[in-house]
C-alpha positions as CSV (number, residue, x, y, z in Angstrom):
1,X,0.0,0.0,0.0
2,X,1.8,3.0,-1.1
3,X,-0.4,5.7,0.0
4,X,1.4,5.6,3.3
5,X,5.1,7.1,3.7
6,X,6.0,3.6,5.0
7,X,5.4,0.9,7.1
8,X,5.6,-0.6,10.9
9,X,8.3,-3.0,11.7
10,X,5.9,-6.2,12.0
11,X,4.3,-5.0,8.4
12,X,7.8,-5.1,6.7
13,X,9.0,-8.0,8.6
14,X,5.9,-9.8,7.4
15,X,6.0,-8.7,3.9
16,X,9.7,-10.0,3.9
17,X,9.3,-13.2,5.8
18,X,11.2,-12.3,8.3
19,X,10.9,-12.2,11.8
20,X,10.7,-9.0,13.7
21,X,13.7,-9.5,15.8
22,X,15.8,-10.0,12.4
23,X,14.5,-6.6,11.1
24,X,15.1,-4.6,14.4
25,X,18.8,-6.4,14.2
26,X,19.5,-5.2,10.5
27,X,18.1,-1.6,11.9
28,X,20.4,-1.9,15.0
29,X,23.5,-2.9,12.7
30,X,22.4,0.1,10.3
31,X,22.0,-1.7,7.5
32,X,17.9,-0.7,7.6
33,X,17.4,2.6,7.8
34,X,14.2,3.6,10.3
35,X,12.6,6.1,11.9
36,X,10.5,6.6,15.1
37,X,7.4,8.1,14.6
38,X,6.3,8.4,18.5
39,X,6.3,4.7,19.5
40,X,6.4,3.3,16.4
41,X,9.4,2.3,14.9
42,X,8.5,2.9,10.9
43,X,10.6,1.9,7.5
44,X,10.1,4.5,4.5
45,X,9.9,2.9,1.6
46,X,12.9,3.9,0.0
47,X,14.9,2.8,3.2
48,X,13.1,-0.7,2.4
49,X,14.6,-0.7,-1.3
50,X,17.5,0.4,-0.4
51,X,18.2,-2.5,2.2
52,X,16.9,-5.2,-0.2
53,X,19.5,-4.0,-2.7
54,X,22.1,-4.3,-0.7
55,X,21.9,-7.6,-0.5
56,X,24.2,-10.0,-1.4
57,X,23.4,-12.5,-4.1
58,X,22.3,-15.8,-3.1
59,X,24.9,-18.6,-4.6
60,X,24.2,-22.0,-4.4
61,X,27.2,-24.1,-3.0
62,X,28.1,-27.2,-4.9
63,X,27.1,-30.3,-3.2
64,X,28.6,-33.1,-5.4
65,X,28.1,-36.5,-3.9
């Protein structure tokens, strides 16, 4: 829903399938930019893509039997 500036930390942890103690620990390491917004802790959209680009690539290991 983009009508909003952004969203709580449960929404964007849920959107993401994560956990919220995962996305409080990226904002705590600062790798996800948020904001409090009087007791709510709240991800702008833009922080959002910024974290998912900065993601490494996923590469498969080799498991050869």
């Amino acid at each position: 829903m983009r009508d909003k500036l952004g969203v709580d930390v449960a929404t964007f942890a849920a959107d993401h399938g994560l956990s919220e103690t995962t996305v409080y620990k990226e904002i705590n390491e600062g790798r996800l930019a948020a904001a409090k917004v009087g007791r709510r802790t709240v991800i702008f959209w833009e922080a959002g893509e910024a974290w998912r680009r900065s993601l490494p690539p996923y590469t498969a290991k080799n498991f050869a039997a």
